[in-house]
Backbone atoms as SQL, in Angstrom:
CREATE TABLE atoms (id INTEGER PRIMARY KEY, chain TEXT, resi INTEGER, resn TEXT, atom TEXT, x REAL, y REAL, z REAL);
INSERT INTO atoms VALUES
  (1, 'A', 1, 'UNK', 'N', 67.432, 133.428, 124.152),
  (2, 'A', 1, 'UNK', 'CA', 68.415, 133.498, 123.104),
  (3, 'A', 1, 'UNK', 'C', 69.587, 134.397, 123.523),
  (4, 'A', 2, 'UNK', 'N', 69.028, 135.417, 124.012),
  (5, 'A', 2, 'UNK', 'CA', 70.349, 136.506, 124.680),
  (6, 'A', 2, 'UNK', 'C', 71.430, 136.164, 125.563),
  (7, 'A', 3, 'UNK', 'N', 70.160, 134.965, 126.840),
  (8, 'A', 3, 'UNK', 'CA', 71.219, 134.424, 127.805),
  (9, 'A', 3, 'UNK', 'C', 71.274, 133.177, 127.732),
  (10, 'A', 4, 'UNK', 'N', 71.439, 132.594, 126.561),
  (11, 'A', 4, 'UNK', 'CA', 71.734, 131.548, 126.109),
  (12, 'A', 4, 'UNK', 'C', 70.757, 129.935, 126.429),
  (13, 'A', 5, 'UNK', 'N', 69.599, 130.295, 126.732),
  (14, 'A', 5, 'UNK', 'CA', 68.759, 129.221, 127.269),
  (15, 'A', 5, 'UNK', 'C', 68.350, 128.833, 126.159),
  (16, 'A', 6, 'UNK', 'N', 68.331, 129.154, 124.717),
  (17, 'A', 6, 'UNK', 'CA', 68.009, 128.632, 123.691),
  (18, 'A', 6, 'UNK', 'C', 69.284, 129.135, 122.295),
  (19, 'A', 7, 'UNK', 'N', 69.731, 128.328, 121.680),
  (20, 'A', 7, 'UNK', 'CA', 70.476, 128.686, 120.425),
  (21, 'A', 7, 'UNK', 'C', 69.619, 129.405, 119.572),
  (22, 'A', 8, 'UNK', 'N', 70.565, 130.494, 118.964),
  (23, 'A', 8, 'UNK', 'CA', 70.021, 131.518, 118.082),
  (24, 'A', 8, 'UNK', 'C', 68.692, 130.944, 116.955),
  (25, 'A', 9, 'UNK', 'N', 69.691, 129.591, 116.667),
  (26, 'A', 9, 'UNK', 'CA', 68.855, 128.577, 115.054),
  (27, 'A', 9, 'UNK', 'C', 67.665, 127.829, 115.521),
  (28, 'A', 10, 'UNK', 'N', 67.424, 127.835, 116.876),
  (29, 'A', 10, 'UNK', 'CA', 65.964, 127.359, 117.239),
  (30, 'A', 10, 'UNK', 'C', 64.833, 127.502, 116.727),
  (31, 'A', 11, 'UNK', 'N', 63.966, 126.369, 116.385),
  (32, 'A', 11, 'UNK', 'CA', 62.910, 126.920, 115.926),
  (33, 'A', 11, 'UNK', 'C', 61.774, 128.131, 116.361),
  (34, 'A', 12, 'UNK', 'N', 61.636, 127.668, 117.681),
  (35, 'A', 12, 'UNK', 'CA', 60.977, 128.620, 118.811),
  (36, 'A', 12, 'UNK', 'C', 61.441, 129.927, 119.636),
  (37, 'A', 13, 'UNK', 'N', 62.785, 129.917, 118.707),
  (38, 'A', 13, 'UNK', 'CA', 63.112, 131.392, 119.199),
  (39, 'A', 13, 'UNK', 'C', 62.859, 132.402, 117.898),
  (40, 'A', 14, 'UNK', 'N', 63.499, 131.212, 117.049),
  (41, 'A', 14, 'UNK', 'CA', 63.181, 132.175, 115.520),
  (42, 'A', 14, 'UNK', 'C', 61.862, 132.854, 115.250),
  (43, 'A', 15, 'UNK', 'N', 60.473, 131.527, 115.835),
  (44, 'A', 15, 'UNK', 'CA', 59.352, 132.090, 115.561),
  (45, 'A', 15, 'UNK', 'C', 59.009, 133.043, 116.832),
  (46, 'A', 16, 'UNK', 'N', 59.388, 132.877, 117.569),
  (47, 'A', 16, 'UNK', 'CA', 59.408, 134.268, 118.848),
  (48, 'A', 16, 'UNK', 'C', 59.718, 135.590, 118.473),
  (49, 'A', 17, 'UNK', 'N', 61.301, 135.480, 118.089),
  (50, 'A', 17, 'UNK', 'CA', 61.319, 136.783, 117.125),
  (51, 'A', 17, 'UNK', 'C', 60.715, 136.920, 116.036),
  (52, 'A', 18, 'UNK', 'N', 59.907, 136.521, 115.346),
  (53, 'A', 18, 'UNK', 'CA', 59.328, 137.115, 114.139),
  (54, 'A', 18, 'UNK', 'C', 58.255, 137.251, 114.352),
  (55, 'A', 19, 'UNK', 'N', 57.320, 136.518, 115.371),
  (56, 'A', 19, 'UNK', 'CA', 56.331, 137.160, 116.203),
  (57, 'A', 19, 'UNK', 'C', 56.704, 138.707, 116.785),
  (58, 'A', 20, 'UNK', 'N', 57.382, 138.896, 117.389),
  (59, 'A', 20, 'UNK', 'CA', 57.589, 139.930, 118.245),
  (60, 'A', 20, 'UNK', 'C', 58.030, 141.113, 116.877),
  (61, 'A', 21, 'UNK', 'N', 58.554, 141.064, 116.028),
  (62, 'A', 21, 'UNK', 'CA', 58.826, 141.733, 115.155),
  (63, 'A', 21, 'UNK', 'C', 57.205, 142.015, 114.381),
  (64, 'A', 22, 'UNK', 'N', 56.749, 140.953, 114.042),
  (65, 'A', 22, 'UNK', 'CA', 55.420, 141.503, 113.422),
  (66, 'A', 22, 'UNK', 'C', 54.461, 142.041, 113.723),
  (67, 'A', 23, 'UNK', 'N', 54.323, 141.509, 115.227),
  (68, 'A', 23, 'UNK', 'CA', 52.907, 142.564, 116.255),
  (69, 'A', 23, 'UNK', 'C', 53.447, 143.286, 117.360),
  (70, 'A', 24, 'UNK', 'N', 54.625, 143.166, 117.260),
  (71, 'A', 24, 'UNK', 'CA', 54.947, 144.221, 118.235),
  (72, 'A', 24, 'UNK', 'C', 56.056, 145.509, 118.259),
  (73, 'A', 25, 'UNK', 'N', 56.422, 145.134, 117.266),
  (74, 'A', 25, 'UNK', 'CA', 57.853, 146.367, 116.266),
  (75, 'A', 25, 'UNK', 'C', 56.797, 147.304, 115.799),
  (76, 'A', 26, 'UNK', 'N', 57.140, 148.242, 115.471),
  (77, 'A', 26, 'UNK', 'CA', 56.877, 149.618, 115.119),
  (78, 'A', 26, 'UNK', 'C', 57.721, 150.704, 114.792),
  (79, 'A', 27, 'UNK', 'N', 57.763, 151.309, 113.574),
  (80, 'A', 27, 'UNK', 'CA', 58.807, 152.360, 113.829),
  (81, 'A', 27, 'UNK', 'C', 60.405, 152.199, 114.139),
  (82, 'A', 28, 'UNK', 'N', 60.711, 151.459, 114.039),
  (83, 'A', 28, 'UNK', 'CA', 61.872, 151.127, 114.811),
  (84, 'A', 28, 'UNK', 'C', 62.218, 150.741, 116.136),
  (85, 'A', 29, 'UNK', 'N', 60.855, 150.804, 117.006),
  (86, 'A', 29, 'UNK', 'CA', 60.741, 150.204, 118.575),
  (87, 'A', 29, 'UNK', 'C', 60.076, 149.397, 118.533),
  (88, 'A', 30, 'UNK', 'N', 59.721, 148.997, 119.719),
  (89, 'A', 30, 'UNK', 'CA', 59.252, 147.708, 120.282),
  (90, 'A', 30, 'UNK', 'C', 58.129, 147.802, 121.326),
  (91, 'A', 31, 'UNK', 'N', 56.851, 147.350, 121.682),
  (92, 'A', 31, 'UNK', 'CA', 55.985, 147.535, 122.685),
  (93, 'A', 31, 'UNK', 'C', 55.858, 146.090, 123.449),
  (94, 'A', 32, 'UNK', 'N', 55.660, 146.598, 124.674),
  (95, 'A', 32, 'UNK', 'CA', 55.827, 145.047, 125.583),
  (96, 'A', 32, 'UNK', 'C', 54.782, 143.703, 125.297),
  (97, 'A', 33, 'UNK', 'N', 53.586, 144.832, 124.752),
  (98, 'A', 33, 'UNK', 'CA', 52.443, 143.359, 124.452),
  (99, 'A', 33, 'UNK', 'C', 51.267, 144.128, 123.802),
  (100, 'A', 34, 'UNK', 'N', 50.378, 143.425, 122.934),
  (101, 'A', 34, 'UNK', 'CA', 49.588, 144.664, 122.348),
  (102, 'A', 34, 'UNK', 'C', 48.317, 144.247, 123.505),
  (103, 'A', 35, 'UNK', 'N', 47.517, 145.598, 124.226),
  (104, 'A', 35, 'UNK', 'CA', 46.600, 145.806, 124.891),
  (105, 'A', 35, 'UNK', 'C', 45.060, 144.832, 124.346),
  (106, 'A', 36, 'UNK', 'N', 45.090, 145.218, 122.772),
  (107, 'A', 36, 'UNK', 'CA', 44.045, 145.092, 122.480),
  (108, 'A', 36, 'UNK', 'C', 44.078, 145.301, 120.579),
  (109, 'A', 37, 'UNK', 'N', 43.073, 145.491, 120.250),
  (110, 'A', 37, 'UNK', 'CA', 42.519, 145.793, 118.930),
  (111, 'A', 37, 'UNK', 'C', 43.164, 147.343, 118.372),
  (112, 'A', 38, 'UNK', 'N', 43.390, 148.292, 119.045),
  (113, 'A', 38, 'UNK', 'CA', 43.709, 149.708, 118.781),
  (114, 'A', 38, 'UNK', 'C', 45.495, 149.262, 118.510),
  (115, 'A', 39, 'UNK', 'N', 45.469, 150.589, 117.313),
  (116, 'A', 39, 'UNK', 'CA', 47.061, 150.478, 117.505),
  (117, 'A', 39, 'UNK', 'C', 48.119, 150.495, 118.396),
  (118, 'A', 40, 'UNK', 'N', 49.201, 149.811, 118.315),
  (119, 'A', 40, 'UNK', 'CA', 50.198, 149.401, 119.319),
  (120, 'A', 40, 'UNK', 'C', 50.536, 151.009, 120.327),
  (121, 'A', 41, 'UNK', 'N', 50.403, 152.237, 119.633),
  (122, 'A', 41, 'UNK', 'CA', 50.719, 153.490, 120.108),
  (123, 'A', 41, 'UNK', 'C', 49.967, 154.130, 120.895),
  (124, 'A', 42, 'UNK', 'N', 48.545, 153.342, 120.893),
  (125, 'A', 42, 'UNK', 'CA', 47.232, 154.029, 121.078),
  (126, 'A', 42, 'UNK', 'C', 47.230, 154.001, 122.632),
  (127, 'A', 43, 'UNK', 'N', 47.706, 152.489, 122.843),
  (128, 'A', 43, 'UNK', 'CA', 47.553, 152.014, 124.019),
  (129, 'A', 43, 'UNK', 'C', 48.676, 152.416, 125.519),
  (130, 'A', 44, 'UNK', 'N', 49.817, 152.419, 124.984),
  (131, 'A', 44, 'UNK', 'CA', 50.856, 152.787, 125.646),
  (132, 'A', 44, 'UNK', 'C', 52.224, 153.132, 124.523),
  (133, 'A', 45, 'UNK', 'N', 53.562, 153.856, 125.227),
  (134, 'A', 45, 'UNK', 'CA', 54.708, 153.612, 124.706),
  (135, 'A', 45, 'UNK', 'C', 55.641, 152.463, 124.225),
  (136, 'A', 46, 'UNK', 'N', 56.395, 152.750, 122.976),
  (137, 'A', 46, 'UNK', 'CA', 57.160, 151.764, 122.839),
  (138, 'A', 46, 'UNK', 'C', 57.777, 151.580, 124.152),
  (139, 'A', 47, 'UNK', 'N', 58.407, 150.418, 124.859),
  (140, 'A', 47, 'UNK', 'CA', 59.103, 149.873, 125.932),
  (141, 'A', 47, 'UNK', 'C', 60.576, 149.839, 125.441),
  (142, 'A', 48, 'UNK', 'N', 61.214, 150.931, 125.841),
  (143, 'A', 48, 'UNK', 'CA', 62.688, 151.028, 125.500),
  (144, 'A', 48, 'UNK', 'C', 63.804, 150.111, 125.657),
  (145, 'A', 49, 'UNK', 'N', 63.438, 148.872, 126.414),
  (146, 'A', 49, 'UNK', 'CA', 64.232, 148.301, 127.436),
  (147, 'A', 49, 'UNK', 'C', 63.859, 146.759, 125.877),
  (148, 'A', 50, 'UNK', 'N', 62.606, 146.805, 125.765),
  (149, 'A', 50, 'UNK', 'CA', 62.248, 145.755, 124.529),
  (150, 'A', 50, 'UNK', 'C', 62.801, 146.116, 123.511),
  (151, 'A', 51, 'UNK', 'N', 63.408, 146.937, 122.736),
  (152, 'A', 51, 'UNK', 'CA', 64.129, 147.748, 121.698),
  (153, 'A', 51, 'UNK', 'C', 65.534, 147.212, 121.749),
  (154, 'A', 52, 'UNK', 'N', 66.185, 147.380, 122.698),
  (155, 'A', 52, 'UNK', 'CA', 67.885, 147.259, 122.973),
  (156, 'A', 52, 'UNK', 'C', 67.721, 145.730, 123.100),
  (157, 'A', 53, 'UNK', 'N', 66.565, 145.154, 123.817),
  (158, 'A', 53, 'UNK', 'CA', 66.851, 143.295, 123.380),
  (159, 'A', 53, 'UNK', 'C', 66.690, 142.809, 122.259),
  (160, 'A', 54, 'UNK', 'N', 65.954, 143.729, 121.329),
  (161, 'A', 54, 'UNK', 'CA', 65.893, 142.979, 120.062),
  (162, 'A', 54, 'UNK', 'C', 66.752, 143.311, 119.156),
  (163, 'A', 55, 'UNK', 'N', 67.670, 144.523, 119.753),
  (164, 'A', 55, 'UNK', 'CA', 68.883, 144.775, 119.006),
  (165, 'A', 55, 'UNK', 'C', 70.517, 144.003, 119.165),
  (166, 'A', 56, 'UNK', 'N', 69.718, 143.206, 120.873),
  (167, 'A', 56, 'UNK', 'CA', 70.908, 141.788, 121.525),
  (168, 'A', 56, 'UNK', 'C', 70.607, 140.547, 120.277),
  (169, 'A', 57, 'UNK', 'N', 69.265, 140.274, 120.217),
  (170, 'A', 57, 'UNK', 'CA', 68.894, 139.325, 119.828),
  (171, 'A', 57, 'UNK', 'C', 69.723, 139.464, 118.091),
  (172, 'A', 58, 'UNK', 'N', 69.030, 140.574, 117.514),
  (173, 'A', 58, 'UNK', 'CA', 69.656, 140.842, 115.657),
  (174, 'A', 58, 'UNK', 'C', 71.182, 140.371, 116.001),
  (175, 'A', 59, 'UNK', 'N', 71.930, 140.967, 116.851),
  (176, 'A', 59, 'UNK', 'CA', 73.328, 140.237, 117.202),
  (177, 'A', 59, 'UNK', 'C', 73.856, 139.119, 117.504),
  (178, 'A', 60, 'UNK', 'N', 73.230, 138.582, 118.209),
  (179, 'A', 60, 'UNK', 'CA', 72.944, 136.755, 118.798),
  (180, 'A', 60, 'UNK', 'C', 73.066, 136.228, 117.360),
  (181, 'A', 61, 'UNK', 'N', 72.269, 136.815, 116.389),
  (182, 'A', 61, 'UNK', 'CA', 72.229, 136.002, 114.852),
  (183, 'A', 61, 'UNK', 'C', 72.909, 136.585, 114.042),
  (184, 'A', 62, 'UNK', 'N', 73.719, 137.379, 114.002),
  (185, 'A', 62, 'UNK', 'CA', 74.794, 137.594, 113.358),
  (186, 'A', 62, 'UNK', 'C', 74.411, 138.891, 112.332),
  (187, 'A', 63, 'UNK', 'N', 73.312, 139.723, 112.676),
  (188, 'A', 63, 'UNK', 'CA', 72.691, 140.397, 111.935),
  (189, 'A', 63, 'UNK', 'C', 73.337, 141.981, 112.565),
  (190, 'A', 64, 'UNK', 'N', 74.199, 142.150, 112.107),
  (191, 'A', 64, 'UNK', 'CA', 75.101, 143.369, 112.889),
  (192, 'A', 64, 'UNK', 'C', 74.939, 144.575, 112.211),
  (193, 'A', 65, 'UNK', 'N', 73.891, 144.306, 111.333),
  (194, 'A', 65, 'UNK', 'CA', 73.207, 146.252, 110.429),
  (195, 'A', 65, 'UNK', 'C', 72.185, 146.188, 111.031),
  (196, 'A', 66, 'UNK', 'N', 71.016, 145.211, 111.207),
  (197, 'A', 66, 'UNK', 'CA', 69.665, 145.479, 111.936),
  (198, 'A', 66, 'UNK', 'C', 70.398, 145.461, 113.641),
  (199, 'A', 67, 'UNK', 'N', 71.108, 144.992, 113.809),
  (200, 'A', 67, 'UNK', 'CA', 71.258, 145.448, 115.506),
  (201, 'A', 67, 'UNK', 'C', 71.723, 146.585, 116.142),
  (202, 'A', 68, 'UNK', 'N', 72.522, 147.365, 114.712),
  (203, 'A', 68, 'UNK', 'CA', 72.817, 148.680, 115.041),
  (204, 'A', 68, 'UNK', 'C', 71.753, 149.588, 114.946),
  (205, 'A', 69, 'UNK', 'N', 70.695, 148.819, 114.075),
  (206, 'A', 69, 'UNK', 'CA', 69.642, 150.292, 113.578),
  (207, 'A', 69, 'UNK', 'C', 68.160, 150.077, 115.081),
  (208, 'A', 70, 'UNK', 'N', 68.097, 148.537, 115.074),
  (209, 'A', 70, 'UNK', 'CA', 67.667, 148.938, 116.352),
  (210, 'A', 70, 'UNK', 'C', 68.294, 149.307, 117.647),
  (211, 'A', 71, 'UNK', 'N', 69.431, 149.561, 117.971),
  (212, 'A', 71, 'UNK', 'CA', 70.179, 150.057, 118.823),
  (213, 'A', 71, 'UNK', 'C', 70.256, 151.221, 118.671),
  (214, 'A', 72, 'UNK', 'N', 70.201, 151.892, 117.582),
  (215, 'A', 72, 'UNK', 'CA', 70.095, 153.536, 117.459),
  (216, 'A', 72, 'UNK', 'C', 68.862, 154.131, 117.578),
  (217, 'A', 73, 'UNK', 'N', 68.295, 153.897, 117.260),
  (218, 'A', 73, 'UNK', 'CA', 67.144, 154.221, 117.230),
  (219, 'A', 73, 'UNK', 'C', 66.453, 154.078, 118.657),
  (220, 'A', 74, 'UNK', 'N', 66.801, 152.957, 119.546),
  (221, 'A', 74, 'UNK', 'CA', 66.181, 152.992, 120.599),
  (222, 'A', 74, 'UNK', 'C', 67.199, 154.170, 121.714),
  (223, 'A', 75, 'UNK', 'N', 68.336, 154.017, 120.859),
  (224, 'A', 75, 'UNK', 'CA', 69.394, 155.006, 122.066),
  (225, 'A', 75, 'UNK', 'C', 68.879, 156.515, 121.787),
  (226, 'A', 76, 'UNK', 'N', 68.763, 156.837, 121.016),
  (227, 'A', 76, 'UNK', 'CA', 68.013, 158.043, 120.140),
  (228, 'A', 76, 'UNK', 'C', 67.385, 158.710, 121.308),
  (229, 'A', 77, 'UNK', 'N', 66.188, 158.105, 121.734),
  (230, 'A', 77, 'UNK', 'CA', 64.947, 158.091, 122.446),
  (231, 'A', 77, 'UNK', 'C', 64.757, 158.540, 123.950),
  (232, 'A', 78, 'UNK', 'N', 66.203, 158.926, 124.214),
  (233, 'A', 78, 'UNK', 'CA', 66.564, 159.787, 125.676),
  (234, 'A', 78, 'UNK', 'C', 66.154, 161.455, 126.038),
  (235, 'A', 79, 'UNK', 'N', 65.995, 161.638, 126.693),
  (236, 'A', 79, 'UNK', 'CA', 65.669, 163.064, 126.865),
  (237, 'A', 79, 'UNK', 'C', 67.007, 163.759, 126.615),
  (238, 'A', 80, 'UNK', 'N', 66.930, 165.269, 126.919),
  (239, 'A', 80, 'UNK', 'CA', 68.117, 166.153, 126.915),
  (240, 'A', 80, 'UNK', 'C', 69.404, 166.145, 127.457),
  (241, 'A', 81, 'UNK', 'N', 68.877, 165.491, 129.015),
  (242, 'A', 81, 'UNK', 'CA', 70.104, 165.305, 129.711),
  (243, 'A', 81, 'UNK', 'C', 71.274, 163.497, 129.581),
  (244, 'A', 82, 'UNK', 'N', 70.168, 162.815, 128.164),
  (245, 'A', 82, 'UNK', 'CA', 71.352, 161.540, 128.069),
  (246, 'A', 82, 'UNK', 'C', 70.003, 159.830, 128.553),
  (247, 'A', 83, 'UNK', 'N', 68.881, 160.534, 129.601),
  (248, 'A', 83, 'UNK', 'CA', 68.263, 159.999, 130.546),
  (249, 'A', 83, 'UNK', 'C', 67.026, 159.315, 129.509),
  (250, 'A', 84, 'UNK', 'N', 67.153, 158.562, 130.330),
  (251, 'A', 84, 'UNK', 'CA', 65.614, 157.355, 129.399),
  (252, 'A', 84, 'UNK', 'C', 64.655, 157.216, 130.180),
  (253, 'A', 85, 'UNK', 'N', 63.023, 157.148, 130.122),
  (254, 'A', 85, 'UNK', 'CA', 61.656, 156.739, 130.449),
  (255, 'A', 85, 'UNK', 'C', 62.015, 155.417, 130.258),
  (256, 'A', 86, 'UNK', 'N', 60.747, 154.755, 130.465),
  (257, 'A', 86, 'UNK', 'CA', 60.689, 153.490, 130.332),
  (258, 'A', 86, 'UNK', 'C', 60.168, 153.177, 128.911),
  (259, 'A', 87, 'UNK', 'N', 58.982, 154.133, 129.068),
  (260, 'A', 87, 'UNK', 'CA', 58.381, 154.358, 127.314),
  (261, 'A', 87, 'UNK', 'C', 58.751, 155.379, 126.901),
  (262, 'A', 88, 'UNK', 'N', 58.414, 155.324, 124.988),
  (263, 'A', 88, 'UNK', 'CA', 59.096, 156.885, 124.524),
  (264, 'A', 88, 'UNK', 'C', 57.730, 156.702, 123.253),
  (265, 'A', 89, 'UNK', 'N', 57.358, 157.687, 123.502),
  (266, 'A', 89, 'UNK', 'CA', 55.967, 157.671, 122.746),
  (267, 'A', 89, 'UNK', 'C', 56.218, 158.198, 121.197),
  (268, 'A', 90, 'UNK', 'N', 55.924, 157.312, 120.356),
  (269, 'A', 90, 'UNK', 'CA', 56.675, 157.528, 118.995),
  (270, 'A', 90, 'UNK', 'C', 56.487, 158.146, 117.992),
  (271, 'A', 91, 'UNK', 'N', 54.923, 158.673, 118.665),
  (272, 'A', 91, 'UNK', 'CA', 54.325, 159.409, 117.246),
  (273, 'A', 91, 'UNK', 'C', 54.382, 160.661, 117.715),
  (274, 'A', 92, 'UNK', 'N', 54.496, 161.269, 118.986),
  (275, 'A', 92, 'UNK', 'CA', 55.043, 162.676, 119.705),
  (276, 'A', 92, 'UNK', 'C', 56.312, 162.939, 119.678),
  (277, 'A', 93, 'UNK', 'N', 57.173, 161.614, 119.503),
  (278, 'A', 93, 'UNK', 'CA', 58.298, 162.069, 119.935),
  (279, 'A', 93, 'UNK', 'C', 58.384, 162.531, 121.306),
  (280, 'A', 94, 'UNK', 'N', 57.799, 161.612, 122.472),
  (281, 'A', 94, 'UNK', 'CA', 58.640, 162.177, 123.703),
  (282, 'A', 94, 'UNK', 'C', 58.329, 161.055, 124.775),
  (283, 'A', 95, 'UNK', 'N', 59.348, 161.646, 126.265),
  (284, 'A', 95, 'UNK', 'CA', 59.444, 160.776, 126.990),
  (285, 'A', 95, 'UNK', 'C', 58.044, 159.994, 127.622),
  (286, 'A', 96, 'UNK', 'N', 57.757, 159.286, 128.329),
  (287, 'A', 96, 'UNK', 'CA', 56.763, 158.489, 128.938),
  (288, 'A', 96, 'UNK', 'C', 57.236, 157.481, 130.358),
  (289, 'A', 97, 'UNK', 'N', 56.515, 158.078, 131.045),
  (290, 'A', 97, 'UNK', 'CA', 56.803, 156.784, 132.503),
  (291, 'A', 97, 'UNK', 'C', 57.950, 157.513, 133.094),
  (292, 'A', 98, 'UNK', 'N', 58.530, 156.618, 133.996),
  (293, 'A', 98, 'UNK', 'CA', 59.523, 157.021, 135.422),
  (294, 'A', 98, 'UNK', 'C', 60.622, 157.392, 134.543),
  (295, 'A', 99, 'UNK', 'N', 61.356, 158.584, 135.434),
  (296, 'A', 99, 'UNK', 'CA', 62.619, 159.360, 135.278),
  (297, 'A', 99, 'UNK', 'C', 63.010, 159.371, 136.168),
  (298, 'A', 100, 'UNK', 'N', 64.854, 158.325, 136.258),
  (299, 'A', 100, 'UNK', 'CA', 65.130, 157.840, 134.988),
  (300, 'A', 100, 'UNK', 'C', 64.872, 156.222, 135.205),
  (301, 'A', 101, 'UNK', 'N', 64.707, 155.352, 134.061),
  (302, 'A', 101, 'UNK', 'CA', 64.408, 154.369, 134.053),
  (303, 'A', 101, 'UNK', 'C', 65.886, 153.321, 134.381),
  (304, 'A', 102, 'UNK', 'N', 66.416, 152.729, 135.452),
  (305, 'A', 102, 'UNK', 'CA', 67.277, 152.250, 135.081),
  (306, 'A', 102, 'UNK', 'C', 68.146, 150.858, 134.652),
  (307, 'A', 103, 'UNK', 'N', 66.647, 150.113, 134.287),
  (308, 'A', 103, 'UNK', 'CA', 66.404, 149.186, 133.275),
  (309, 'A', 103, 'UNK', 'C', 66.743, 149.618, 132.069),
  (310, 'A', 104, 'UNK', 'N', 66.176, 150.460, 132.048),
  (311, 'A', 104, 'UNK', 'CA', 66.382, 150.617, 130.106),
  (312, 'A', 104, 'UNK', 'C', 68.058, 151.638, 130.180),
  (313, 'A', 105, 'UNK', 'N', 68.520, 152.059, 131.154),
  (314, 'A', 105, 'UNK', 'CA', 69.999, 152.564, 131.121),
  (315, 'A', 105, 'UNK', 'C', 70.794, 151.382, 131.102),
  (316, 'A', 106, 'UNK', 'N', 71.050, 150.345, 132.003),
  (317, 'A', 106, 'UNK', 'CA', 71.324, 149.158, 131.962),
  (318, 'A', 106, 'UNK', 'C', 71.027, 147.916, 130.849),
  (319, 'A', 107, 'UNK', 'N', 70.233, 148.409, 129.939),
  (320, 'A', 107, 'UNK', 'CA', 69.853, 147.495, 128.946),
  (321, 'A', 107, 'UNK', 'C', 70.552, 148.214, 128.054),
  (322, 'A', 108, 'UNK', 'N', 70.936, 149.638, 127.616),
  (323, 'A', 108, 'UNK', 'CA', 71.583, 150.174, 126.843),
  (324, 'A', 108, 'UNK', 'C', 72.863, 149.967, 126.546),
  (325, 'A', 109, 'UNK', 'N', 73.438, 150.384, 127.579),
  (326, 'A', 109, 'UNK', 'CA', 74.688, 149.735, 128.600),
  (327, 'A', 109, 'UNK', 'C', 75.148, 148.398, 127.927),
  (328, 'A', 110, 'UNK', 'N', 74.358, 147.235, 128.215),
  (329, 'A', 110, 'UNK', 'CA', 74.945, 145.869, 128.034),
  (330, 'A', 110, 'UNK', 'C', 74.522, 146.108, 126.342),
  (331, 'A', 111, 'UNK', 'N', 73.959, 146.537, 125.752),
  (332, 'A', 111, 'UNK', 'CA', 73.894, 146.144, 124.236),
  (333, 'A', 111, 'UNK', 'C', 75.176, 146.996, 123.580),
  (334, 'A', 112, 'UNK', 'N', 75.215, 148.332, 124.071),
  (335, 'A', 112, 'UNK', 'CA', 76.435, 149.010, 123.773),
  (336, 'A', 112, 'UNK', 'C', 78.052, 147.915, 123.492),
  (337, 'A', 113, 'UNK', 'N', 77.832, 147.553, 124.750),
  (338, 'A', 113, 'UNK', 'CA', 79.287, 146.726, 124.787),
  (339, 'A', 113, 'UNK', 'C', 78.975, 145.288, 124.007),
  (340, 'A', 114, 'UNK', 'N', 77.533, 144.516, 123.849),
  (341, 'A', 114, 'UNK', 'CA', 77.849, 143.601, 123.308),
  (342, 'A', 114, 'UNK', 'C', 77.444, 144.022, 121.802),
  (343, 'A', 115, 'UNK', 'N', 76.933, 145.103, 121.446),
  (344, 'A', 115, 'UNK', 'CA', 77.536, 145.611, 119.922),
  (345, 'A', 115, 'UNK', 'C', 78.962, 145.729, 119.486),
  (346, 'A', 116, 'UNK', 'N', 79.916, 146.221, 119.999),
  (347, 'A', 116, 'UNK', 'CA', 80.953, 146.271, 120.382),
  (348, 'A', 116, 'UNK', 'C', 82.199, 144.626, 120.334),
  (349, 'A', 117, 'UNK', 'N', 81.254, 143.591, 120.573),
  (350, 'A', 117, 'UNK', 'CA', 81.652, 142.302, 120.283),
  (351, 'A', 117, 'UNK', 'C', 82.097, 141.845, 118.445),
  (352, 'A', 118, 'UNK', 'N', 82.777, 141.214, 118.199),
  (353, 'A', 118, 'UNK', 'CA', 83.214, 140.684, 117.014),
  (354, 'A', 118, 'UNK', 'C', 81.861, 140.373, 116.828),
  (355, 'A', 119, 'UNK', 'N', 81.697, 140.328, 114.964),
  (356, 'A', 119, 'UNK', 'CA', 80.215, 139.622, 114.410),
  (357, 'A', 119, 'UNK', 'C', 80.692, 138.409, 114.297),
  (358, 'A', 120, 'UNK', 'N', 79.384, 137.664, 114.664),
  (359, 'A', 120, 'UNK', 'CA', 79.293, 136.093, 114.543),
  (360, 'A', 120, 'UNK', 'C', 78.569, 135.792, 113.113),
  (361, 'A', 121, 'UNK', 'N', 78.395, 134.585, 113.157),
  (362, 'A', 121, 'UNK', 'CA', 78.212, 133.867, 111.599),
  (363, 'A', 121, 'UNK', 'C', 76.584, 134.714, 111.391),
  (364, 'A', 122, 'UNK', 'N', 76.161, 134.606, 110.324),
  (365, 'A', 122, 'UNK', 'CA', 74.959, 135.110, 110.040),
  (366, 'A', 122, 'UNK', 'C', 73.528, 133.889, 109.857),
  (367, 'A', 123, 'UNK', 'N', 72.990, 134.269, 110.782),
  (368, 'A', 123, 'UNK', 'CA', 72.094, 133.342, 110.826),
  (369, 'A', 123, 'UNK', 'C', 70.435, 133.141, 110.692),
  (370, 'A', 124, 'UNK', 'N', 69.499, 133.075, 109.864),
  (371, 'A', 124, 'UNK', 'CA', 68.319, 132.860, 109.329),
  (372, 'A', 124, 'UNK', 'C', 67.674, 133.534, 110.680),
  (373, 'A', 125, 'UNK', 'N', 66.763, 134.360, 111.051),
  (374, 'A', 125, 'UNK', 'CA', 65.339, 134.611, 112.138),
  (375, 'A', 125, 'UNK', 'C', 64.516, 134.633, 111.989);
């Protein structure tokens, strides 16, 4: 949906995102896949880099208040010096994994500027 291999109004993207929103959102982040039966937190960190796409995606559909709040919230999630993990562990509040991650700087990066884009029509997910 982000890089255009499927239109926003698809059926199978819509139910992709609302999958991914229901078992895998949390808190305002996002985890790459659930491990198992234990909570999504139990197992590993939210995946910072999954956060800023689903804040591309709320944009892709024209949803430009949920793409800012997941865009803040995942930008939030940097250490002192600006710098991002890969995970950010949500119920500690702190970093997780390689420093610095620069996937999830580069994923920040491109959502920044395509937040920054005119809003498009508003569309059902």
């Amino acid at each position: 949906m982000i890089r255009g291999a499927l239109p926003p109004d698809d059926p199978r993207a819509r139910a992709t995102v609302a999958a991914v929103r229901e078992e895998l959102a949390e808190d305002g982040y996002v985890y790459r896949f659930r491990h198992d039966a234990r909570p999504l937190h139990k197992a590993e960190g939210a995946f910072l880099l999954c956060g800023f796409w689903l804040a591309q995606v709320a944009q892709v559909c024209g949803r430009d208040v949920e793409a800012a709040h997941w865009f803040e919230r995942n930008r939030a999630a940097c250490g002192p010096a600006g710098l991002f993990t890969e995970e950010y562990d949500v119920h500690q509040r702190q970093l997780r994994g390689n420093l610095p991650q620069a996937f999830v700087h580069a994923g920040m990066l491109e959502t920044a500027v395509r937040l920054s884009e005119p809003a498009k029509a508003d569309l059902p997910v």
